[in-house]
N, CA, C and O atoms as a CHARMM CRD file, in Angstrom:
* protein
*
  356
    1    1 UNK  N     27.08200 103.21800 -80.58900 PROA 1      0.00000
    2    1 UNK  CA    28.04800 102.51900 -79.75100 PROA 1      0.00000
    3    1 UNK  C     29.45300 102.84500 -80.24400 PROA 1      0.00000
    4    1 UNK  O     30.04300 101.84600 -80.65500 PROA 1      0.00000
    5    2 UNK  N     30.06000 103.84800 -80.30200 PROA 2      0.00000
    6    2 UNK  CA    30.86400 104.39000 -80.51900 PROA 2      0.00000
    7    2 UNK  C     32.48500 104.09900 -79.88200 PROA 2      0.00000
    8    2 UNK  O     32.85800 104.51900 -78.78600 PROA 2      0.00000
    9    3 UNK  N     32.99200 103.61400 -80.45200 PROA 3      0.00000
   10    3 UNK  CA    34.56600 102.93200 -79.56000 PROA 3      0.00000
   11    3 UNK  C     34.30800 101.80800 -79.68900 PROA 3      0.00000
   12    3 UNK  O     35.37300 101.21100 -79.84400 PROA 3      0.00000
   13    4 UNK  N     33.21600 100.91600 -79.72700 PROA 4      0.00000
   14    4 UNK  CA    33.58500  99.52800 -79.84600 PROA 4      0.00000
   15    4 UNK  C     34.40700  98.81800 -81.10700 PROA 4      0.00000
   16    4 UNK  O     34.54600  99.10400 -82.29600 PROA 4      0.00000
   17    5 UNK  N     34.76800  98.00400 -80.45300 PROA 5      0.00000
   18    5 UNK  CA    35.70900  96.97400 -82.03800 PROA 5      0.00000
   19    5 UNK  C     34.90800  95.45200 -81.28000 PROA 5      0.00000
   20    5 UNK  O     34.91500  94.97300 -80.14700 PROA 5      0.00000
   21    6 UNK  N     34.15800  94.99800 -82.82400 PROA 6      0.00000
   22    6 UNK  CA    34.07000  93.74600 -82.92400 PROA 6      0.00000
   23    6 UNK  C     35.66600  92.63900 -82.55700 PROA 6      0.00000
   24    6 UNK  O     36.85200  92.71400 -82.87500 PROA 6      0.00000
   25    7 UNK  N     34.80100  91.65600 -81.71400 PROA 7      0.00000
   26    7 UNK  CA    36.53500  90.72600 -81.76800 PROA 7      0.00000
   27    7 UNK  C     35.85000  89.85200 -82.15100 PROA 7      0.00000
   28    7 UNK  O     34.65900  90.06300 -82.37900 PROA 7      0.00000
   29    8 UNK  N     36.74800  87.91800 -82.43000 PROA 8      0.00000
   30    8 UNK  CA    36.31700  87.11200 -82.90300 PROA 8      0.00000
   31    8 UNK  C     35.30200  86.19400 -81.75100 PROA 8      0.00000
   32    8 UNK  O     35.64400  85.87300 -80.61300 PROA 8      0.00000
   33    9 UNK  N     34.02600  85.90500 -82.39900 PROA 9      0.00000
   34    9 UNK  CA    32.63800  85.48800 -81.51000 PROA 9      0.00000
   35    9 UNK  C     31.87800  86.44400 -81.21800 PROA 9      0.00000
   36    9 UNK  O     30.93700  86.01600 -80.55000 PROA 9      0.00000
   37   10 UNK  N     31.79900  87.92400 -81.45100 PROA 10     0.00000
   38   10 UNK  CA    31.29600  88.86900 -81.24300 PROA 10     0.00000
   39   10 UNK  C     30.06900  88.90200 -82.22500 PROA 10     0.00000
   40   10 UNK  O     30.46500  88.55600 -83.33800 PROA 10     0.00000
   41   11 UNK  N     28.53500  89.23000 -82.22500 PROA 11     0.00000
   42   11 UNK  CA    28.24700  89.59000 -83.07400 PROA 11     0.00000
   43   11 UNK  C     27.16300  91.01500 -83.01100 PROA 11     0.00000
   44   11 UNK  O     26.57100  91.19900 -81.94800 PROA 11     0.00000
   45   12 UNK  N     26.97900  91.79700 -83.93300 PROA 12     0.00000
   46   12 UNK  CA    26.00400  93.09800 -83.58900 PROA 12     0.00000
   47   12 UNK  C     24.83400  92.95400 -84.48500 PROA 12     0.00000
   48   12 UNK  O     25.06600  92.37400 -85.54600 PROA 12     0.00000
   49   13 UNK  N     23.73200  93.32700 -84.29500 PROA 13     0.00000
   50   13 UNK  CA    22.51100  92.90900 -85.32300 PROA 13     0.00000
   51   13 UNK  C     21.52600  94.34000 -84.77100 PROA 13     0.00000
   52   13 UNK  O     21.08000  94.69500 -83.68000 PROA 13     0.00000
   53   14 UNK  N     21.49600  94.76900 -85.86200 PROA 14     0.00000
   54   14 UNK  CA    20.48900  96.04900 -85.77600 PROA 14     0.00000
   55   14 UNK  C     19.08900  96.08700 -86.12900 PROA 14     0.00000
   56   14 UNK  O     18.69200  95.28800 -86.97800 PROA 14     0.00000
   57   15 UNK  N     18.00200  97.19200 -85.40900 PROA 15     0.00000
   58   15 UNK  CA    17.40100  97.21500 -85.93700 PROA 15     0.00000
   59   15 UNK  C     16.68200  97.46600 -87.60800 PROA 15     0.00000
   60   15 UNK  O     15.66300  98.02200 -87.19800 PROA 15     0.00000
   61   16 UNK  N     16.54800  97.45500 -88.71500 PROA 16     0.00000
   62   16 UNK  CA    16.32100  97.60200 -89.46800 PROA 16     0.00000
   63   16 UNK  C     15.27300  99.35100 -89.65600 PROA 16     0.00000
   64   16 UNK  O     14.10400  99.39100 -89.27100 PROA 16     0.00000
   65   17 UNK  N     15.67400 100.07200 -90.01700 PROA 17     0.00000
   66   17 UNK  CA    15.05800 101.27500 -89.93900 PROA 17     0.00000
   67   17 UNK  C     14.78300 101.94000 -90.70000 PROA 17     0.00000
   68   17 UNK  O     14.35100 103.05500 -90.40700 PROA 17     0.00000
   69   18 UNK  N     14.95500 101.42800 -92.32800 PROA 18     0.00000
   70   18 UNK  CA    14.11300 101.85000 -93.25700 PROA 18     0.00000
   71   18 UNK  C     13.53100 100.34500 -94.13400 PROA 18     0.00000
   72   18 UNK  O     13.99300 100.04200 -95.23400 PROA 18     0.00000
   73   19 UNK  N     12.89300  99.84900 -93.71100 PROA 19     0.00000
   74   19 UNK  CA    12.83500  99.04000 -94.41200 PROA 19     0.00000
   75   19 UNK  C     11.59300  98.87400 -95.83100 PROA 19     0.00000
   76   19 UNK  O     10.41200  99.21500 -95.76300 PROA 19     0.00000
   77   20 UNK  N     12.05800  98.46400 -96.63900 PROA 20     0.00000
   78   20 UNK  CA    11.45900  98.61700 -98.20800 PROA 20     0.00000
   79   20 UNK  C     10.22100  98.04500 -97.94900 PROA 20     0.00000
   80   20 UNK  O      9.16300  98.67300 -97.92600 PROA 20     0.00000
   81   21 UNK  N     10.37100  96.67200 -97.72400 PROA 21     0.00000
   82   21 UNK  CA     9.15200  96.14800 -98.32200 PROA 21     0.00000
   83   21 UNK  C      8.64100  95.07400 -97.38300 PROA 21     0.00000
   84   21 UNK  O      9.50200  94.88700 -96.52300 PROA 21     0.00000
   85   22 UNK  N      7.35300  94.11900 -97.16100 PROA 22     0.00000
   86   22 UNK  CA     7.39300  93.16200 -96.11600 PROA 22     0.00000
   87   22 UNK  C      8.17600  92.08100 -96.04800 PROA 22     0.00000
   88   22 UNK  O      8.21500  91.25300 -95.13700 PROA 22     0.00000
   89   23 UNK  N      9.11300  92.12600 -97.53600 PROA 23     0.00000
   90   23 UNK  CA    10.15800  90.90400 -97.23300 PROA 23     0.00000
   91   23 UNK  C     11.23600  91.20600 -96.55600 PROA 23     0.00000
   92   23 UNK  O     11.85600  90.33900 -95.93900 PROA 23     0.00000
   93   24 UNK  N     11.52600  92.21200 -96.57600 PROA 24     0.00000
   94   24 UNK  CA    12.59200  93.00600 -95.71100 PROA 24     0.00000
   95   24 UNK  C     12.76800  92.29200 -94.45500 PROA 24     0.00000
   96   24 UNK  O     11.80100  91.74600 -93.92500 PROA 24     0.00000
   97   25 UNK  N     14.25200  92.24600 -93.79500 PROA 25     0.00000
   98   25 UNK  CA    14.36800  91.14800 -92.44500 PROA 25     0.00000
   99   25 UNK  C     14.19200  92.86300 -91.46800 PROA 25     0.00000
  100   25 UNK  O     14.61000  94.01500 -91.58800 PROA 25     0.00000
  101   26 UNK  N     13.52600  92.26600 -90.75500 PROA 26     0.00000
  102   26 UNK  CA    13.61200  93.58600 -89.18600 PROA 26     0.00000
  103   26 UNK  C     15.01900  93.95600 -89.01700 PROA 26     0.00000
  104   26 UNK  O     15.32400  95.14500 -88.91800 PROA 26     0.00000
  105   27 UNK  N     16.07800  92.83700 -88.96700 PROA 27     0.00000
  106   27 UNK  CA    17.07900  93.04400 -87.87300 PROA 27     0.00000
  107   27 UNK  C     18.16000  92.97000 -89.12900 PROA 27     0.00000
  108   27 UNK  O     17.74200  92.52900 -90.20000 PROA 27     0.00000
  109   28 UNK  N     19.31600  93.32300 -89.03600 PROA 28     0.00000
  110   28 UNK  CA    20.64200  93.08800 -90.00200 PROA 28     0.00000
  111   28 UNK  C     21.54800  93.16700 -89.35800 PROA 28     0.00000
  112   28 UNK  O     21.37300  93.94600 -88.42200 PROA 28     0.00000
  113   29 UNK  N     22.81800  92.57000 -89.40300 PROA 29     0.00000
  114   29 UNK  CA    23.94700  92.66900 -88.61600 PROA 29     0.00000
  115   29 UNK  C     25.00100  91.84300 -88.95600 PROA 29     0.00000
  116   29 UNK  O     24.88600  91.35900 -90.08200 PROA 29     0.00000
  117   30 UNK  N     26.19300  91.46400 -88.21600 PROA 30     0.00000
  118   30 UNK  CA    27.53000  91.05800 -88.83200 PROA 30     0.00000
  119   30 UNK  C     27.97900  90.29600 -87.68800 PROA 30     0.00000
  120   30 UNK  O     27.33400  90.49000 -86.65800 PROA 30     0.00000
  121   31 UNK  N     28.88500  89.51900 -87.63600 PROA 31     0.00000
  122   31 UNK  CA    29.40200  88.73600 -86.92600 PROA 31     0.00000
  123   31 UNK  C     31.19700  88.23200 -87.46800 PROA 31     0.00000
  124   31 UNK  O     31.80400  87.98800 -88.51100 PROA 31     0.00000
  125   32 UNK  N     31.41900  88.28400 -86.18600 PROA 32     0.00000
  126   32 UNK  CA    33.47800  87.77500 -86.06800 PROA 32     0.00000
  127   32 UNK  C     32.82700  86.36800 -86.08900 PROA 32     0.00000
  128   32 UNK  O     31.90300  86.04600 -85.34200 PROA 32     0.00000
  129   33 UNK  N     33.52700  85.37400 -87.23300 PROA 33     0.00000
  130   33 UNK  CA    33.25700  84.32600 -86.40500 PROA 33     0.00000
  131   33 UNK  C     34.42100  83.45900 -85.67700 PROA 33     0.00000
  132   33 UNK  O     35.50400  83.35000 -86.25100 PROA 33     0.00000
  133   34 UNK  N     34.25100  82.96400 -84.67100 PROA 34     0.00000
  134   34 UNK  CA    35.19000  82.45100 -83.79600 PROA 34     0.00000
  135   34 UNK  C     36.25700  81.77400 -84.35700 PROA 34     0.00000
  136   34 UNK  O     35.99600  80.83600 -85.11000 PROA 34     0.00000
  137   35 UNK  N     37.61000  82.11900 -84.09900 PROA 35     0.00000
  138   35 UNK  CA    39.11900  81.29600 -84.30500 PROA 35     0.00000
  139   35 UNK  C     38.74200  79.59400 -83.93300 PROA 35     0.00000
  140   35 UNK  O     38.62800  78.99800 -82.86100 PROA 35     0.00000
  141   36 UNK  N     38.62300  79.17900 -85.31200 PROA 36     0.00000
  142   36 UNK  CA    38.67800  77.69400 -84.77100 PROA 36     0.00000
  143   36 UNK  C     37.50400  77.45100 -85.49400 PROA 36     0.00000
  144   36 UNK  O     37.31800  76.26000 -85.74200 PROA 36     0.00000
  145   37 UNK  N     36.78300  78.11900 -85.84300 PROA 37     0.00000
  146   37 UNK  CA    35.30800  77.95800 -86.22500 PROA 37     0.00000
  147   37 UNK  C     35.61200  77.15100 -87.83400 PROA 37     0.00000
  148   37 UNK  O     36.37000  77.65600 -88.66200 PROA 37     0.00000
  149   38 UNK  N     34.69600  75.52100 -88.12500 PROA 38     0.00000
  150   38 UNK  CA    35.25800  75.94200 -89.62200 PROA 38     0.00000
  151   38 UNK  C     33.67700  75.39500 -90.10900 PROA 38     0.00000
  152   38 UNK  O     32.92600  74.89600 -89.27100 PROA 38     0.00000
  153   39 UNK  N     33.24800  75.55700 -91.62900 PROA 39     0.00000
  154   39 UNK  CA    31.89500  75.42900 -91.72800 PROA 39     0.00000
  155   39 UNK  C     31.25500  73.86600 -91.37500 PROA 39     0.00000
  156   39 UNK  O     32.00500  72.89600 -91.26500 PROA 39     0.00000
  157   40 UNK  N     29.83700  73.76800 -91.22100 PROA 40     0.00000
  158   40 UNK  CA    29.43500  72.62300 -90.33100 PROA 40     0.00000
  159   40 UNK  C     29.52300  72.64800 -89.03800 PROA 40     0.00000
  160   40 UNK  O     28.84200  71.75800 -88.52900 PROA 40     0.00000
  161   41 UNK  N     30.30600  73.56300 -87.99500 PROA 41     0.00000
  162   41 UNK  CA    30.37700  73.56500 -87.00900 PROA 41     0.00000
  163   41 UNK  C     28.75100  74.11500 -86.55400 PROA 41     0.00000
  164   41 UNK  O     28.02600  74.85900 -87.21400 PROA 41     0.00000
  165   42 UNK  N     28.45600  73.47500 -85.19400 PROA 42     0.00000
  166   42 UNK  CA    27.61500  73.80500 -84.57100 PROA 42     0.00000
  167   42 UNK  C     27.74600  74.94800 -83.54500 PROA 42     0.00000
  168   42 UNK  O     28.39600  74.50300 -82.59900 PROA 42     0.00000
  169   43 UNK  N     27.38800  76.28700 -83.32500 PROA 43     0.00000
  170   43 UNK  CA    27.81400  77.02000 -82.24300 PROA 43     0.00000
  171   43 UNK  C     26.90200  77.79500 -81.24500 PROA 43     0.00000
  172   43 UNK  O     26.18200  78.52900 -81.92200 PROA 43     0.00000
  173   44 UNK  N     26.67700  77.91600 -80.14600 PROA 44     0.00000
  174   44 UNK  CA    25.98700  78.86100 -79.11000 PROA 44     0.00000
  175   44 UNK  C     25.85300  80.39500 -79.53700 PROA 44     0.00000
  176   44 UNK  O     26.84400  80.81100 -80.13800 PROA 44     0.00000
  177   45 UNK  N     24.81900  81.32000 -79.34400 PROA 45     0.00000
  178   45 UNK  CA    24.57300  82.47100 -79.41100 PROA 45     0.00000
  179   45 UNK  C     24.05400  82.73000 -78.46200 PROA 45     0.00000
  180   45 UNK  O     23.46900  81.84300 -77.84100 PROA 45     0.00000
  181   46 UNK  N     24.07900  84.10700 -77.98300 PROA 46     0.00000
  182   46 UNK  CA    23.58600  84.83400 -77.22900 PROA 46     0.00000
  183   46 UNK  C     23.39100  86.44800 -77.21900 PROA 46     0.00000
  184   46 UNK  O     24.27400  87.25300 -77.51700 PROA 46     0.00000
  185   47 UNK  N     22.21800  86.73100 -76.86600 PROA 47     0.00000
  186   47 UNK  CA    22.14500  88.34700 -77.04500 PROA 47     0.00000
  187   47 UNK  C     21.91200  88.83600 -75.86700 PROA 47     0.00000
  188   47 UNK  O     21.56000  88.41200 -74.76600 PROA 47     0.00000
  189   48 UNK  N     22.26800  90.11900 -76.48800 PROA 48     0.00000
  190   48 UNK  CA    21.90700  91.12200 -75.00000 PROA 48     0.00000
  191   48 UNK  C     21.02400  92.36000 -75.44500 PROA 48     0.00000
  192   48 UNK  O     21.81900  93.25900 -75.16900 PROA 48     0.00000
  193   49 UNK  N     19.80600  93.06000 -75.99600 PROA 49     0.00000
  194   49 UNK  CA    19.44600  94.01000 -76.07700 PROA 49     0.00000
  195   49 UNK  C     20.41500  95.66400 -75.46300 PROA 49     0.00000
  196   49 UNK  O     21.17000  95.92400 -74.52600 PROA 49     0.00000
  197   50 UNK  N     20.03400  96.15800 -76.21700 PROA 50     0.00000
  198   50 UNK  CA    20.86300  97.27100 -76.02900 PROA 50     0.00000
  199   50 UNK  C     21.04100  98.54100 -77.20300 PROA 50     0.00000
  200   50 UNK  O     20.85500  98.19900 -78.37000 PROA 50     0.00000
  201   51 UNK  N     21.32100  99.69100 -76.99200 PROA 51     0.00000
  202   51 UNK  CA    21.33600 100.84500 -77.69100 PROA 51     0.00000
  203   51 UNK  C     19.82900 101.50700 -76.97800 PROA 51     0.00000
  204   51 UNK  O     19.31000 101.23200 -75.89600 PROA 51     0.00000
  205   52 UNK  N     19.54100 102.13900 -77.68300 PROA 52     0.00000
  206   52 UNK  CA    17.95100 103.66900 -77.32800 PROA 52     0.00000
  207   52 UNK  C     16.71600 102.70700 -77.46400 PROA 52     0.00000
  208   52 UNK  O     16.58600 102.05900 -78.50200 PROA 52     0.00000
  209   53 UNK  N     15.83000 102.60200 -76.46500 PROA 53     0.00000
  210   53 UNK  CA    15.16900 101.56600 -76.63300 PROA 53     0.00000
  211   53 UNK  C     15.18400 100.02000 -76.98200 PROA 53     0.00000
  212   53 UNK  O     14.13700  99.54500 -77.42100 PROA 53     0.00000
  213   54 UNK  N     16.29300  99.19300 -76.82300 PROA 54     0.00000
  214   54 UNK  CA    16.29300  98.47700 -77.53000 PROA 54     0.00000
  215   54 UNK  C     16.67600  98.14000 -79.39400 PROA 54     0.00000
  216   54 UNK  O     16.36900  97.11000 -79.99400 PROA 54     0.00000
  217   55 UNK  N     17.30400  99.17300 -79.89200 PROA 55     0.00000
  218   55 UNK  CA    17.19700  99.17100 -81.15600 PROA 55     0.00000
  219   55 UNK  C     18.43700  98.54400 -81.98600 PROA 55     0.00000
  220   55 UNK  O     18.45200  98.44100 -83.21200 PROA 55     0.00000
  221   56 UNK  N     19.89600  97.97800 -80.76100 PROA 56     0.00000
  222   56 UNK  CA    20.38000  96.96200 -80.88300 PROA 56     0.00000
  223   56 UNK  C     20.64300  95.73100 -80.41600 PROA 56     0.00000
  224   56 UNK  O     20.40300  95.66800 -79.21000 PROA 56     0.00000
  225   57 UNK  N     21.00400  94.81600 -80.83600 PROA 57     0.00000
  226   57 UNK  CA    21.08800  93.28100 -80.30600 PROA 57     0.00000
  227   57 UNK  C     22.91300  92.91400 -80.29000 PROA 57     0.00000
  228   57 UNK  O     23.63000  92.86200 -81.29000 PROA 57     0.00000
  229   58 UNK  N     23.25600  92.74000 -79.13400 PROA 58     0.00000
  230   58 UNK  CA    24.65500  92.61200 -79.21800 PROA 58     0.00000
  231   58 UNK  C     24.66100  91.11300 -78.49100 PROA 58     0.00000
  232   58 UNK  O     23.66000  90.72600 -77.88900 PROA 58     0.00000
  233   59 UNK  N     25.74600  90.37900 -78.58300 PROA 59     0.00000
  234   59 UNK  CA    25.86600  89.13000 -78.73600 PROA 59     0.00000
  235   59 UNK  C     27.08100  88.65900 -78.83100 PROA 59     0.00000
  236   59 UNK  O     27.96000  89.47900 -79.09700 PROA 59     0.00000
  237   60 UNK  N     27.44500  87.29700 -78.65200 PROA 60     0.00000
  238   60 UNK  CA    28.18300  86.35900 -78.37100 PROA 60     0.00000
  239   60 UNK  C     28.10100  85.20400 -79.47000 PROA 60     0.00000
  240   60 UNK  O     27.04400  84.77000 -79.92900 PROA 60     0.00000
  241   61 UNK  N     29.37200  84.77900 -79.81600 PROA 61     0.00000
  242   61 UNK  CA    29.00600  83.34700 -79.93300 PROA 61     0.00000
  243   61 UNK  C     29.94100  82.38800 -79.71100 PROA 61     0.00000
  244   61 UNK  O     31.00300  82.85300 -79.29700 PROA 61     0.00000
  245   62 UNK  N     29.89800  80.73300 -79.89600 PROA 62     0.00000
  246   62 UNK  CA    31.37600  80.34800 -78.98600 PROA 62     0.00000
  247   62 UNK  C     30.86800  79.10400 -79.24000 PROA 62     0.00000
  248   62 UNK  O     29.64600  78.97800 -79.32800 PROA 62     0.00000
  249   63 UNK  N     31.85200  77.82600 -79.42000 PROA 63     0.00000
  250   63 UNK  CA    31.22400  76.64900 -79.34000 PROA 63     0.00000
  251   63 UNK  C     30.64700  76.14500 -78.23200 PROA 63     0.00000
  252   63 UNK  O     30.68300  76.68100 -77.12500 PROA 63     0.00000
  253   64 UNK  N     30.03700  74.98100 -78.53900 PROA 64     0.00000
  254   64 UNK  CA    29.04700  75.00200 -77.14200 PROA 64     0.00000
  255   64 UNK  C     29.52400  74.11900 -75.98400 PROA 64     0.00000
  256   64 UNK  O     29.81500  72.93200 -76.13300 PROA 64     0.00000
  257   65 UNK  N     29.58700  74.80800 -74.76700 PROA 65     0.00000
  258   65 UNK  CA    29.78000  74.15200 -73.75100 PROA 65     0.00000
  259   65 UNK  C     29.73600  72.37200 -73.58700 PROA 65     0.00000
  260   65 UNK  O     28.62300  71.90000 -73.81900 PROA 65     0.00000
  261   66 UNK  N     30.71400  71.47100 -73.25500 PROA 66     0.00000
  262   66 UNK  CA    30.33000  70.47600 -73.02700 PROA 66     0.00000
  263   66 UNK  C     30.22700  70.09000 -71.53900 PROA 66     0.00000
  264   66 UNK  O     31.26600  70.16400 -70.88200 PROA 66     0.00000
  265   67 UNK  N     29.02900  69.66400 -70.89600 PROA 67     0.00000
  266   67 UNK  CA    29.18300  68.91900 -69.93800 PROA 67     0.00000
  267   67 UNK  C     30.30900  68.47900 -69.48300 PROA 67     0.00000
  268   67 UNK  O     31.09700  68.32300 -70.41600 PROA 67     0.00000
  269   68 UNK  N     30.84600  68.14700 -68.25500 PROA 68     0.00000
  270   68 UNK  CA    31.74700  67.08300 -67.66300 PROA 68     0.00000
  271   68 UNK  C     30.69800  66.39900 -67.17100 PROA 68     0.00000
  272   68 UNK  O     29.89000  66.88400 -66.37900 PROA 68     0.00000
  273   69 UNK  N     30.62900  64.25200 -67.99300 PROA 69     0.00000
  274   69 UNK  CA    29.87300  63.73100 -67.07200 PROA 69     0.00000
  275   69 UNK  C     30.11700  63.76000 -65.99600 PROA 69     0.00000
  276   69 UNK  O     29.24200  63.67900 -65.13400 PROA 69     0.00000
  277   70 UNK  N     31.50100  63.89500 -65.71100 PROA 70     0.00000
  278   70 UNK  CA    32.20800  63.10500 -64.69100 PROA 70     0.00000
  279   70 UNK  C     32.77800  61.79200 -65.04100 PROA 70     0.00000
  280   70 UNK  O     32.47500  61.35000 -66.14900 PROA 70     0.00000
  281   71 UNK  N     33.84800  60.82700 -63.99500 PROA 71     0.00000
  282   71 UNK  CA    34.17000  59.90900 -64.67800 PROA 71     0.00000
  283   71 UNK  C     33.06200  58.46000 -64.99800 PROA 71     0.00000
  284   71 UNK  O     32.00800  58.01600 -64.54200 PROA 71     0.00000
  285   72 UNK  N     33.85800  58.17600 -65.84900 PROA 72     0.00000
  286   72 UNK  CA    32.83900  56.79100 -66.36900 PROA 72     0.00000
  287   72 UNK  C     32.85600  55.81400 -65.55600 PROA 72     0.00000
  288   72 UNK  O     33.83400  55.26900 -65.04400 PROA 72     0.00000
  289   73 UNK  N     31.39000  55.51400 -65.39700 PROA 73     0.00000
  290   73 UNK  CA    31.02100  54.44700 -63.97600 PROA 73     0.00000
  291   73 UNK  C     30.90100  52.80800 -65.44700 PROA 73     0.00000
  292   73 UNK  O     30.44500  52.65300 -66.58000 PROA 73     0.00000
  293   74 UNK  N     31.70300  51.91300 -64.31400 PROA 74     0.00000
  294   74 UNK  CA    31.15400  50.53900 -64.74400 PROA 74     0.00000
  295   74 UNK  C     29.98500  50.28600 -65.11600 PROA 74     0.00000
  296   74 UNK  O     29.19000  51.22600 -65.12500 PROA 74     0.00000
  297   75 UNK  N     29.57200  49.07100 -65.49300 PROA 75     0.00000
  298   75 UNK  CA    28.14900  48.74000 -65.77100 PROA 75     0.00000
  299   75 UNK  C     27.91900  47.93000 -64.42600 PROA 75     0.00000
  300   75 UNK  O     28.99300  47.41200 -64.12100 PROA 75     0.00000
  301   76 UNK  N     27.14000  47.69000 -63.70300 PROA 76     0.00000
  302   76 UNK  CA    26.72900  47.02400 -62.27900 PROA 76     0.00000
  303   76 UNK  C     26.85600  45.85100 -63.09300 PROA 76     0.00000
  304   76 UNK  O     26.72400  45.76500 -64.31400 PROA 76     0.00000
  305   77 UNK  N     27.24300  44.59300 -61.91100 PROA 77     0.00000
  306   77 UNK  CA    27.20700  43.29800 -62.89000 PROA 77     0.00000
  307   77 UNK  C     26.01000  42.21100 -63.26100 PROA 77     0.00000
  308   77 UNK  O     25.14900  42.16000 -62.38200 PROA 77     0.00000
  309   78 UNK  N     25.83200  41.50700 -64.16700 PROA 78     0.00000
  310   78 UNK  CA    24.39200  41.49100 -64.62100 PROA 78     0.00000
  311   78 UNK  C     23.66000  39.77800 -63.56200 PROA 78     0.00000
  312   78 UNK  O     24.47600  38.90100 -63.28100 PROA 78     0.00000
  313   79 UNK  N     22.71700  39.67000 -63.30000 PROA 79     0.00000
  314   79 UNK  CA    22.35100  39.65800 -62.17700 PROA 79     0.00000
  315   79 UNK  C     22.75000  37.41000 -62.54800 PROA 79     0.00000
  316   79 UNK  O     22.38600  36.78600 -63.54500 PROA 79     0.00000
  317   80 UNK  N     23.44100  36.91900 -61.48900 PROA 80     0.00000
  318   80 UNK  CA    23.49300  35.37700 -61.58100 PROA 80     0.00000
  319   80 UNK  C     25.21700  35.70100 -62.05900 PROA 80     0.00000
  320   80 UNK  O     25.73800  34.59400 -61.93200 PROA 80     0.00000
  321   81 UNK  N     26.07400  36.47200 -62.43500 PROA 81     0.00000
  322   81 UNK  CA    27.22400  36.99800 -62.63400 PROA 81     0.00000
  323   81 UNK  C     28.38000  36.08300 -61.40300 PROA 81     0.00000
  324   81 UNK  O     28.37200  35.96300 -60.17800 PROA 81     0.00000
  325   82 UNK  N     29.08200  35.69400 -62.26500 PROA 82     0.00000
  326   82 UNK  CA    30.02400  35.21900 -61.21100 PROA 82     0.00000
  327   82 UNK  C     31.15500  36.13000 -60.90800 PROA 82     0.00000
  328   82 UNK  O     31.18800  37.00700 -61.77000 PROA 82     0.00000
  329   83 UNK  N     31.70800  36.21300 -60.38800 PROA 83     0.00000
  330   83 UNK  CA    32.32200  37.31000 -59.69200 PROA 83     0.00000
  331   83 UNK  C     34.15500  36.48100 -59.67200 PROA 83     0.00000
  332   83 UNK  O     34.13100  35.37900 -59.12500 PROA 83     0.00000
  333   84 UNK  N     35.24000  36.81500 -60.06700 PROA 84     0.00000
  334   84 UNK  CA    36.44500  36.07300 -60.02400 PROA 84     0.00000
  335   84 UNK  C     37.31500  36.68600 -59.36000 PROA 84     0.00000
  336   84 UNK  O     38.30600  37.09400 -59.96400 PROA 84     0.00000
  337   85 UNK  N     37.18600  36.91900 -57.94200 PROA 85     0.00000
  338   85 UNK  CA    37.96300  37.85900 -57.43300 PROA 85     0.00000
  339   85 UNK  C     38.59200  36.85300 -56.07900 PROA 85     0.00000
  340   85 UNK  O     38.04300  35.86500 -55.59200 PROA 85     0.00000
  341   86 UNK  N     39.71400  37.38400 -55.74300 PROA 86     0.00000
  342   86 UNK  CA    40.62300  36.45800 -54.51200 PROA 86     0.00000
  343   86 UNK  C     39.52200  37.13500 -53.48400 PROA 86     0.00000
  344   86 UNK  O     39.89800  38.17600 -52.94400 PROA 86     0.00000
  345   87 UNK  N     38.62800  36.80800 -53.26300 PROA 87     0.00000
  346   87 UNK  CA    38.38900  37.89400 -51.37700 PROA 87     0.00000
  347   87 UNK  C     37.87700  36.06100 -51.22100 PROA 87     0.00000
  348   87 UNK  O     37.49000  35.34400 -52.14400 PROA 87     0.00000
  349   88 UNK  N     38.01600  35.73500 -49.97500 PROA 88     0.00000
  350   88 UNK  CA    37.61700  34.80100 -49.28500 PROA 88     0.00000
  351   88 UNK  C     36.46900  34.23400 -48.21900 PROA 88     0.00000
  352   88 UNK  O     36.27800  33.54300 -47.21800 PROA 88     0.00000
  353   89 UNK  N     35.81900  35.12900 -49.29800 PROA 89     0.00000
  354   89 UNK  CA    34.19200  34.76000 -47.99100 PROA 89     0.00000
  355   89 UNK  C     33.24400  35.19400 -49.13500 PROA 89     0.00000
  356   89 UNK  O     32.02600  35.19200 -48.96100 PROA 89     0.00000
């Protein structure tokens, strides 16, 4: 993969292709880690297969998406609840 530059959240993980012994990890690789990132943080990954057969793993990483609940609903009122409002009926 020739021309690429790692940026920050980027990560590349290779296949392993000589490997010694059965403790040996399959895969090895490096990672940017994200601006903002500090340790304890929790973060998202993602790969994409890629290179000659499959023989690299390229990837992402990024903190993790939060939901929008949307806005915050009241609690319904609890049931025999008196109600103190001006309406007249």
């Amino acid at each position: 993969m020739a021309g690429y530059e790692q940026k920050p959240g980027d990560i590349a993980v290779f296949k392993e292709r000589e490997k010694r012994n059965d403790r040996a990890p399959d895969w090895r690789g490096n990672l940017i880690v994200p601006e903002g990132a500090k340790p304890g943080d929790k973060l998202e990954v993602a790969f994409w297969a890629k290179g000659d057969n499959g023989t690299m793993l390229a990837g992402s990483v990024k903190f993790p998406t939060q939901r929008d609940a949307g806005p915050a609903r009241e609690a319904p009122p609890q049931r025999g609840a008196r109600f103190d409002d001006d309406i007249p009926f």
